[in-house]
NUMISE-550515 format. One record per residue (C-alpha): x, y, z; residue in three letters. Coordinates in steps of 0.02 Angstrom, whole numbers, padded with zeros to 5 digits, always signed. Layout:
N
XYZALA
...
END
This chain:
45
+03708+02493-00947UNK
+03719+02629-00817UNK
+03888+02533-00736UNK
+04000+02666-00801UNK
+04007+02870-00818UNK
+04122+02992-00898UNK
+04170+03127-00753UNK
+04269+03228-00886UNK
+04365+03179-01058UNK
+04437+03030-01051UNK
+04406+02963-00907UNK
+04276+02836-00844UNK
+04219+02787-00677UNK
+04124+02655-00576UNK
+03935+02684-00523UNK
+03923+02533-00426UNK
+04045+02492-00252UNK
+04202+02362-00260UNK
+04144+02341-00465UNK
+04343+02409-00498UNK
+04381+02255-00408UNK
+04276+02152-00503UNK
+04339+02192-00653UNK
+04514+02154-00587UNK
+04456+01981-00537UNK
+04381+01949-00703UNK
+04513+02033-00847UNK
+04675+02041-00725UNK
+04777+02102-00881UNK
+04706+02233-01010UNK
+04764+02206-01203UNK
+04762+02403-01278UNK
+04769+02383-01462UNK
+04887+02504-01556UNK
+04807+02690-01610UNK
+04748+02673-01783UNK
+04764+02857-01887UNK
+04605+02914-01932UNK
+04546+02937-02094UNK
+04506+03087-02172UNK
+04333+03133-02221UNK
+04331+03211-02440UNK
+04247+03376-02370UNK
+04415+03475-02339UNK
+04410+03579-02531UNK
END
């Protein structure tokens, strides 16, 4: 909580110094799962 703040859509920054670095240390490679579609909400008449 409070580690991390959204500067503009989409993006995501650091509140605390070296804690990029950190991160690096502890998850040195970063698994993205593949986009799932969305599914559509029944309102659209």
């Amino acid at each position: 909580m409070g580690l991390l703040y959204t500067p503009e859509h989409g993006y995501a920054a650091f509140t605390v110094p070296q804690f990029d670095k950190f991160m690096l240390r502890m998850v040195p490679t970063l698994l993205v799962p593949d986009r799932k579609p969305r599914r559509r909400s029944g309102n659209d008449d």
